[in-house]
N, C-alpha and C positions, 0 to 999 in steps of 0.2 A: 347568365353571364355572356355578352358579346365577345363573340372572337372569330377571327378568318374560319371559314369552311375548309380552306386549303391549309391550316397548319393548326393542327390535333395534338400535337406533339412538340416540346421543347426541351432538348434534353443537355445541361451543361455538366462538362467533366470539367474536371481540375485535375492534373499534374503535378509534379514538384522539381522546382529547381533545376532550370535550363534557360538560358537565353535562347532568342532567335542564330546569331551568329553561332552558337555553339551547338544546337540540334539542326540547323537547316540550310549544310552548303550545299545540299543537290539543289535549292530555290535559285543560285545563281547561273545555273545555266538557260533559266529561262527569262532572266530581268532583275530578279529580285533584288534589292537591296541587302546583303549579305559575302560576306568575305568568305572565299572558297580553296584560301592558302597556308589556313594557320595548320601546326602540328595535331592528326588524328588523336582523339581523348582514345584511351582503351577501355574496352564494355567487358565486364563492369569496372566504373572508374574507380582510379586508386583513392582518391579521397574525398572528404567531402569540406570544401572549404569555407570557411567562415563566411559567413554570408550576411548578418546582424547591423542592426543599422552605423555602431561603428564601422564594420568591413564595409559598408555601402558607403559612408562620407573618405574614407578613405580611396576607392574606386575614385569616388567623383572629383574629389583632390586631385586626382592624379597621382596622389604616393603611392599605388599600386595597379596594377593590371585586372586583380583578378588572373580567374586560368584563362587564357590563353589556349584554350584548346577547342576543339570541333568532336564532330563522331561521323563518318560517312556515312550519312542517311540512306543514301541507297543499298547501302549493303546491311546493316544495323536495324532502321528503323523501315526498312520499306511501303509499309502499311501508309504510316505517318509521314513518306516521303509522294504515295500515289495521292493521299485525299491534299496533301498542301498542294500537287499539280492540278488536280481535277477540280478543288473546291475553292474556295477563298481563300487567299492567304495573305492576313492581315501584317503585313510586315511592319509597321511602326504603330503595336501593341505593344503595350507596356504595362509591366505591375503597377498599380495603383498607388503603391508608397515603395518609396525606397528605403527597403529592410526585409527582415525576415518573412516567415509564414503567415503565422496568424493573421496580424492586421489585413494581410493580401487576403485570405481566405474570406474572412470577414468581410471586405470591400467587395468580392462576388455574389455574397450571401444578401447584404444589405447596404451597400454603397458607405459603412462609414464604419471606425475603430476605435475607442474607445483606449487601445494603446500601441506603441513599436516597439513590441518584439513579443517572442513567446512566453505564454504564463507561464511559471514552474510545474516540472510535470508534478500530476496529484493535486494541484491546486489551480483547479479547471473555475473560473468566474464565470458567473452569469449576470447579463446586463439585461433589459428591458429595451432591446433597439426595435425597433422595425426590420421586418425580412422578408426576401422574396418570396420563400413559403408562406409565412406566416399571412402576408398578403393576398397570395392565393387562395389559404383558406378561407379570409375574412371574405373573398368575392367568390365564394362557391366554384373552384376550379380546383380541382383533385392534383394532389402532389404525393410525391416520397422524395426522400434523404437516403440514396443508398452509400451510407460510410464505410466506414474500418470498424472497428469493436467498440472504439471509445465514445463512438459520433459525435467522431471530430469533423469542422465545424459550429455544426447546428446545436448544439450540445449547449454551446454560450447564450444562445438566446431562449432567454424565458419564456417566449410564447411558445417555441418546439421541444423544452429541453422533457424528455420523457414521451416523447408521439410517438402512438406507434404505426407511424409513417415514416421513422427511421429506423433501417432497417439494411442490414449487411449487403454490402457491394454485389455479390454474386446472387443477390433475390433476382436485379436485374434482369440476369437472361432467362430465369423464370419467369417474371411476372410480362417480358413480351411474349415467351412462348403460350403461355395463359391468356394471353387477351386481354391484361388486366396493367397495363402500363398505365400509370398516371400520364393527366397531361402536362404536369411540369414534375421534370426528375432531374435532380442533380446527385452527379457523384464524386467519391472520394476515396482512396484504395489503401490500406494497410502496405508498411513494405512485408515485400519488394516489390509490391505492384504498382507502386504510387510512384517508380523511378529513382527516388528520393537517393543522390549520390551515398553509399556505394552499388546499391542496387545494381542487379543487369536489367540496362534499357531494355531491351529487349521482350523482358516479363511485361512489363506496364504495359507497350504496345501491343501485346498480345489480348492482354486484358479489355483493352478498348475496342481492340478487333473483337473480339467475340461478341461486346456489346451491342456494335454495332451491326453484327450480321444479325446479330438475333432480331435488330428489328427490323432488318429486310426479309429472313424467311417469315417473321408477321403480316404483312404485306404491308409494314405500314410506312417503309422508304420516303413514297410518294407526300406524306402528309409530316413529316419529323425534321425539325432541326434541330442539327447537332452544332454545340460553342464546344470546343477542346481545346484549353489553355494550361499553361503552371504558372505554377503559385508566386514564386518570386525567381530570380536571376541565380540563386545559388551558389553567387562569390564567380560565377562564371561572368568571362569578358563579352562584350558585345560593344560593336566601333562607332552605336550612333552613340549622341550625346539628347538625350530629351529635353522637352522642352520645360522650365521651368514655371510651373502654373500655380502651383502651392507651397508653401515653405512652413514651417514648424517655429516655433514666438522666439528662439535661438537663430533664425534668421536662413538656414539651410534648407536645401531644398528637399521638398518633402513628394511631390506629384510632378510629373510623372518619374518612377522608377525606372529600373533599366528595359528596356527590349524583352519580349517575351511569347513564346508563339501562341497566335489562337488562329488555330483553322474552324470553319465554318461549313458547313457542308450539308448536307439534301438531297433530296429530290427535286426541288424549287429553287436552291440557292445557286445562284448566279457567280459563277465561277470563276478565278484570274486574282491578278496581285492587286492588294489592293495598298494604296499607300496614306491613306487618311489615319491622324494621330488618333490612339484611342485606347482604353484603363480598363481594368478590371470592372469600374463599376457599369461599364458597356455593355456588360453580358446581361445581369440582371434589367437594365435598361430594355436591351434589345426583347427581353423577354415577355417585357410589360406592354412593347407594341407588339408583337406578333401574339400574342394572348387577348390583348384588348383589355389589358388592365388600367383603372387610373395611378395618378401621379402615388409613389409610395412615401412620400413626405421629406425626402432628404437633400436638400437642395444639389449637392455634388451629383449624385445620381437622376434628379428628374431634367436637369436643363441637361444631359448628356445627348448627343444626337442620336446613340444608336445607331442599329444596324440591319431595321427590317427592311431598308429598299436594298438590300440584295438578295430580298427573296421575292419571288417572284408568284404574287397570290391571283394573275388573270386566272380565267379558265384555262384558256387554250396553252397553258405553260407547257412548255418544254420538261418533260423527266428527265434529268440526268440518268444516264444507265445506273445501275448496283455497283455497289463496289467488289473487288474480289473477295471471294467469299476466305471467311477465316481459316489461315493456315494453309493458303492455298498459294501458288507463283505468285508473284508481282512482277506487270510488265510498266514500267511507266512513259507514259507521253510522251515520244521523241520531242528534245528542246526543239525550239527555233534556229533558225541560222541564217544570216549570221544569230547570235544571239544579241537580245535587245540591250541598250543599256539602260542601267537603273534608272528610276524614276527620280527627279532630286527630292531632296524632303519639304514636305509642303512646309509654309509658314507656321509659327506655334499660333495655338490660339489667342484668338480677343481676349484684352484685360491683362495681361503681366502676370505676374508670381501674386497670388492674396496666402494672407496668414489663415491657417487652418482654421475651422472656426469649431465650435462648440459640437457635441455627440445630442443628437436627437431623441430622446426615448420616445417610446409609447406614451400618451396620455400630457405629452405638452412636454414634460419636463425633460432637464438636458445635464450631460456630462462635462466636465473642462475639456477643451480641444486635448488631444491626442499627445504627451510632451513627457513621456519617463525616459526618454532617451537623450537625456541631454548633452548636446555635444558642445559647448563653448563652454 
C-alpha cells in the first residue's frame, strides 16, 4: 500500500457536543473567529440540552438561541486550549448534518447516514455502508476502533461489526506504549470521558491528553496526525450561520450543521487559524490522502477537498516541539498585539443547497436519502 514515509500514523478522535463559540473563547485573542463575551458555562454543565434535529431547525429558525454560554478554556480546558494555539485550528468546522449524534458520527466513519437522529437505545442497526476502516482493511493498511463498551460507532457497520480491531478506548495508551499502534486509529470515549453534557469537561480532555502523550513518549510525534473534533453542536449557541450546501426532500437545511471544533495537530502539521469551510466528512477524507488510499465510493466525501496540504510531508520539515506532557503546567503562546482581527468568512461553496441524495452500500446497492426526521 502507498503512503507518505513521513506520516505512519493517523489518529482521529471524536468528542461530544460543543460548538466552536462555546469551547474556544481563549481562540479570540489571537484572530479567531469566536465570541469571547457570552456568560461562563459552569464545568460540569448543569444540563444537557436538546440538541435533535427538531432543537437544530428551531436554532436555525431563529425561535431559539440554544445556550448561550462559553467555558474559559484557559482555565478549564488548557490542553485543548495550548494544541488550538500551537496546531491548526479549523474555525469554520462544522458537523456534517444538523442534528444529533449518530448521523455525525457516522459521517466521520464513512462520509454518509442512513438516518437523523439516534436509534433507540437496544436497538443498535447495522447497514452495509462503506467506511474508513473497513477501507483500510480492503487496501492492506492496519487500523483499530478504540470505543466505549458498546462500539459505538463502528458497531453499525457490517463490515467491522464484531472485529477484533475494536477494542476499549484505554487499549490506546497501551498499544503506543507496545509499539503496536495501527496506522489508522480512531477514537470514542464512554461518559464522562467523551464530554458529553453533564460530564466534567475536564475528564474528556484529560483523556486525550494522555493519548496523546503516549504517542510522543513512542517517539512517534514526528510521524502522527492527529484530527480532534465533536460530534454535533449539542443545543449549544455558536454566532456563525453556515453555509447552506445540502437540505433534506422537506426542503431544510441539512449540511453544513452548526460550528464545531477540530484541531489538527503533529509534528508536520502546519500550525495557525485556519478559516476554510469544512464537515465531518473531512476527517475521513483527509485520511485517505495522507495514507494514500483511493477514492471510498461516496460522492459527499471523495469530491471533499481535505486537509493533507497542512501537513507538511518534504524531508527537511520542520518538527513542531512536543506538546506538554500530561498533567503537567500549561503555558500558552502569548497572543498578538494588538490582536488580529478576524478573518471574514470565506464564500460558501460552488453549487447552492442540492437534495440529499441516496445512502451507498457495499456491492452497488443503496438506501433512500436520510429523511425520518421530518419537519414540515
Amino acid at each position: 500500500m502507498a503512503q507518505s514515509n513521513a506520516v505512519n500514523h493517523v489518529v482521529i478522535m471524536v468528542q461530544e457536543n460543543h460548538t466552536t463559540d462555546n469551547y474556544f473563547r481563549s481562540m479570540a485573542a489571537y484572530g479567531a473567529n469566536v465570541v469571547a463575551n457570552w456568560p461562563i458555562a459552569p464545568n460540569p454543565p448543569a444540563s444537557d440540552q436538546p440538541h435533535d434535529r427538531h432543537a437544530y431547525y428551531s436554532w436555525l429558525t431563529k425561535k431559539s438561541t440554544g445556550a448561550h454560554l462559553q467555558f474559559d478554556t484557559a482555565k478549564v480546558l488548557p490542553f485543548y486550549a495550548w494544541l488550538a494555539t500551537t496546531g491548526a485550528f479549523l474555525e469554520n468546522h462544522c458537523s456534517g448534518f444538523g442534528t444529533n449524534s449518530t448521523p455525525n458520527h457516522l459521517l466521520v466513519v464513512g462520509g454518509q447516514s442512513p438516518t437523523l437522529r439516534n436509534p433507540p437505545r437496544g436497538q443498535q442497526p447495522v447497514w452495509d455502508m462503506p467506511s474508513l476502516p473497513g477501507h483500510a482493511q480492503d487496501h492492506g493498511v492496519s487500523w483499530r476502533a478504540y470505543t466505549g463498551s458498546s462500539g459505538y460507532p463502528v458497531e453499525f457497520y457490517q463490515q467491522l461489526k464484531g472485529s477484533p480491531q475494536i477494542v476499549r478506548s484505554d487499549q490506546f495508551v497501551a498499544d503506543a506504549a507496545a509499539g503496536a499502534l495501527p496506522t489508522l486509529s480512531m477514537m470514542w470515549h464512554d461518559s464522562p470521558l467523551d464530554e458529553h453534557p453533564v460530564a466534567d469537561v475536564s475528564l474528556g480532555m484529560d483523556a486525550v491528553w494522555q493519548a496523546v502523550d503516549a504517542v510522543v513518549k513512542a517517539g512517534l510525534w514526528a510521524s502522527t496526525v492527529f484530527l480532534l473534533t465533536w460530534d454535533d453542536w449539542g443545543g449549544y449557541d455558536d454566532h456563525v450561520a453556515t453555509p447552506n450546501v445540502e437540505h433534506t426532500p422537506d426542503g431544510v437545511q441539512l449540511a453544513y450543521g452548526p460550528r464545531v471544533p477540530l484541531l489538527m495537530f503533529g509534528g508536520r502539521v502546519r500550525g495557525g487559524i485556519d478559516s476554510r469551510w469544512c464537515s465531518h466528512v473531512t476527517l475521513p477524507k483527509t485520511a485517505l490522502q495522507l495514507l494514500g488510499l483511493p477514492p471510498l465510493g461516496v460522492p459527499r466525501l471523495d469530491s471533499d477537498g481535505g486537509l493533507a496540504d497542512l501537513v507538511d510531508l518534504s524531508a527537511n520539515a520542520t518538527i513542531n516541539p512536543v506538546p506538554p506532557a500530561s498533567g503537567s503546567a500549561i503555558t500558552l503562546p502569548a497572543p498578538p498585539h494588538p490582536t488580529p482581527a478576524p478573518r471574514p468568512l470565506p464564500p460558501p461553496p460552488a453549487g447552492g443547497s442540492q437534495a440529499v441524495g441516496p445512502v451507498l452500500l457495499r456491492g452497488g446497492k443503496t438506501l433512500p436519502p436520510p429523511n425520518d426526521v421530518p419537519l414540515h
